[in-house]
Residue, then its C-alpha position, 0 to 999 in steps of 0.5 A: x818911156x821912148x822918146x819920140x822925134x818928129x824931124x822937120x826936113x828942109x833946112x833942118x835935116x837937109x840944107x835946102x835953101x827953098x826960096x832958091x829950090x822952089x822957083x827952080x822946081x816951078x821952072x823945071x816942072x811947068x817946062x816939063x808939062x809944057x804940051x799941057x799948058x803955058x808954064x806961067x798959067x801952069x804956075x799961078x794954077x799949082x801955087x793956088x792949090x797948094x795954097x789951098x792945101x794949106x788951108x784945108x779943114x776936111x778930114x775927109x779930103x785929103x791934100x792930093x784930093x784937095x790939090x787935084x781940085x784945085x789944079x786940074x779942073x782950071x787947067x782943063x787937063x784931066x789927071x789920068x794922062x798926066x800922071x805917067x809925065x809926072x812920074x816922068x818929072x819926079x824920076x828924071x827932072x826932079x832928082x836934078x834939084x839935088x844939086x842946089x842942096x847939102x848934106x847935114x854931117x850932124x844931121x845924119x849923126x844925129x838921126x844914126x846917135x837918136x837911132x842907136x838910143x831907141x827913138x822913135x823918128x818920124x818926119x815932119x815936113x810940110x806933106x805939100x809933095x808926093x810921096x818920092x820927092x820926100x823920100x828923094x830929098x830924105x836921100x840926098x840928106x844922106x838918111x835913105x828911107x832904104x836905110x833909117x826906119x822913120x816910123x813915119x814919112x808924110x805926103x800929099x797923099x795920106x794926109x789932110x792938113x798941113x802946116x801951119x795948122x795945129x791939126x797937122x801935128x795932131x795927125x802925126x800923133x794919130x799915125x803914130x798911136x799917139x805915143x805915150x812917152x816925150x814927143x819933141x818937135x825939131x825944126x828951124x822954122x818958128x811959124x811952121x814948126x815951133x809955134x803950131x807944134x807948140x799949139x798941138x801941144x808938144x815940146x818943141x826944139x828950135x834949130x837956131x845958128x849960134x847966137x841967134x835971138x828969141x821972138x818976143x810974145x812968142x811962146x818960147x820954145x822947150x829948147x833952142x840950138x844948133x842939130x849938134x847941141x840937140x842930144x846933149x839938151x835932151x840929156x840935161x833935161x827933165x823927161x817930164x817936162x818934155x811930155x805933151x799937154x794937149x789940154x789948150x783949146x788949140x791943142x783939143x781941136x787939133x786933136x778931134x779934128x785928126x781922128x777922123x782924118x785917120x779914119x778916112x785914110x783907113x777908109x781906103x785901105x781896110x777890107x770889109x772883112x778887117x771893119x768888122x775883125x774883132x781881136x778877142x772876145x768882148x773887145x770892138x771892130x773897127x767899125x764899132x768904135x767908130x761908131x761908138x765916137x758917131x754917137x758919143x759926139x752926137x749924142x754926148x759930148x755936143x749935148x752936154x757942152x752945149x748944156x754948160x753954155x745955156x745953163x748956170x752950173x748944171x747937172x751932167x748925169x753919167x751914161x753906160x755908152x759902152x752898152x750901145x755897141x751891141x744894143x745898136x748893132x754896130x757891127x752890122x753897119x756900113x762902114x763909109x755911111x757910118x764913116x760920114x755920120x762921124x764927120x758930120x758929128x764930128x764937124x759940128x762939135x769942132x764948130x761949136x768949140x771954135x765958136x767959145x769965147x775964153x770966158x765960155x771954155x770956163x763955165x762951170x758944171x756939176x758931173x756925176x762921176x767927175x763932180x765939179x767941172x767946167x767945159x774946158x774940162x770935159x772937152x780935154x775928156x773928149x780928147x783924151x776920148x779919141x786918143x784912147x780909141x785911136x790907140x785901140x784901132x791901132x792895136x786892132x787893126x795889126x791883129x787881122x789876119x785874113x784867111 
């Protein structure tokens, strides 16, 4: 099985001290939009957008989308001529805050170590930032994206959640295919790293100097220590206990609400002709598992929970869904209409779950194939649902090849 690490970046694996490096990166940038508007209005404004990035729970919206509302309208500046003094910013302004970082020798030997085993690395930071001062802060850790093939590296403009919501996480696994082996979570922050990652249902590793104390009525982490001692803890550990349990309420939510967040970034890239590309015969297009998750969740999934919450342990009687991709036609439909069925759908089984009480999650019921159940059983089905559709739009999407 291949290990999979996903990498916080700042005072992680780069020395990045943000309560100095965010007020010099204020500074420098409402100076450079000066001619825009007055530096401290430019600052309140962009620090209420990004808080709103921080709260958002559309998985239709991504968070430049979500900052873009939040950021220009009050300004009363429009988006398009800023962005060529933007570019500017992040090609000549912003690489100067490199100075005020440092490299992380064991970082750097850590990722080249993880590399050299097979790992699988993706990182992990906060995706409150375009996509260059990523990569530009990746860079001066010593770990070019040029130069470490990261399976992943997020940013404002492909994701919709941010930490510290579980959900973030959850969107990582989506991009990644949700892999099947031990995932671990490797950050220094206990709010933002360990304890939503943990929440998603993932191991995690807190990066800690030597010597420093475990919170209290916290959910302690898989393991704790210095970037150095990371890579000797993984090789007395057991594997197993290092796979992900998505079976918490948290950890259930987080994953519905990410799937189609991956679907609205596939919104924007797949061509009509990729929606309907079936890889082989009697397998699904894109189209139609999305499609098929709509109708699963509208007619299924929320129908059925909602039958456990009114009834005293009822019957729960199996059904042949699969049928309905070509009974109902999927192929035919258009993918943006169908993509704002599934979020509707989707939406409405995400509220009914956060409305459960501890007692509701364990109400119980009769299933026709599963036998004795309760709801918090078949929500964990309902996952475990989507990560097997999102693995095959993976596995599907690759396949295409236009002509």
């Amino acid at each position: 099985m291949t290990l999979t690490l996903l990498f916080d970046l700042d005072n992680t694996l780069l020395g990045n001290n943000m309560d100095m490096f965010l007020p010099l990166y204020l500074q420098a940038l409402s100076a450079h939009m000066a001619s825009y508007a007055e530096p401290r209005r430019l600052v309140k404004t962009l620090m209420g957008a990004s808080d709103q990035m921080i709260a958002n729970l559309h998985p239709d919206r991504t968070l430049e989308e979500v900052f873009d509302a939040g950021f220009y309208p009050p300004l009363g500046i429009e988006k398009d001529p800023v962005r060529g003094i933007l570019d500017t910013f992040y090609a000549e302004e912003f690489p100067k805050l490199r100075s005020i970082t440092q490299v992380r020798p064991e970082a750097v030997d850590l990722v080249k170590t993880a590399l050299s085993r097979g790992c699988q690395l993706a990182i992990a930071t906060n995706p409150l930032f375009p996509l260059t001062a990523v990569k530009q802060r990746l860079s001066w850790a010593g770990l070019s994206p040029e130069e470490i093939p990261f399976s992943l590296i997020p940013s404002f403009h492909t994701f919709h959640f941010a930490k510290p919501n579980p959900a973030y996480f959850a969107e990582l696994m989506t991009k990644l295919a949700w892999p099947e082996g031990p995932v671990i979570m490797v950050g220094d922050d206990f709010n933002l790293d360990i304890i939503p990652a943990h929440q998603a249902g993932l191991a995690t590793y807190w990066v800690t100097p030597q010597g420093f104390s475990l919170p209290e009525n916290q959910p302690l982490p898989s393991g704790h220590g210095t970037l150095t001692e990371l890579l000797p803890w993984l090789g007395s550990t057991d594997p197993d206990s290092l796979m992900p349990d998505f079976s918490s309420p948290s950890a259930i939510i987080a994953t519905l609400r990410a799937t189609p967040a991956l679907l609205h970034s596939l919104c924007a890239d797949l061509t009509p002709e990729a929606w309907v590309h079936r890889p082989a015969a009697g397998e699904w297009s894109v189209i139609e598992i999305l499609c098929h998750l709509t109708d699963m969740d509208a007619e299924v999934n929320l129908p059925r929970l909602r039958k456990v919450l009114q009834e005293t342990n009822p019957f729960v009687a199996g059904m042949d869904t699969d049928a309905w991709a070509d009974a109902r036609q999927y192929i035919q439909r258009d993918s943006m209409q169908s993509f704002h069925n599934f979020v509707t759908a989707r939406l409405e089984l995400i509220a009914f779950l956060e409305s459960l009480s501890p007692d509701d999650w364990q109400r119980q019921a009769r299933h026709a194939i599963f036998g004795p159940t309760c709801l918090h059983e078949m929500a964990i089905f309902a996952a475990g649902h989507d990560r097997l559709h999102v693995r095959q739009i993976h596995q599907t999407i690759p396949t295409y090849e236009p002509v």
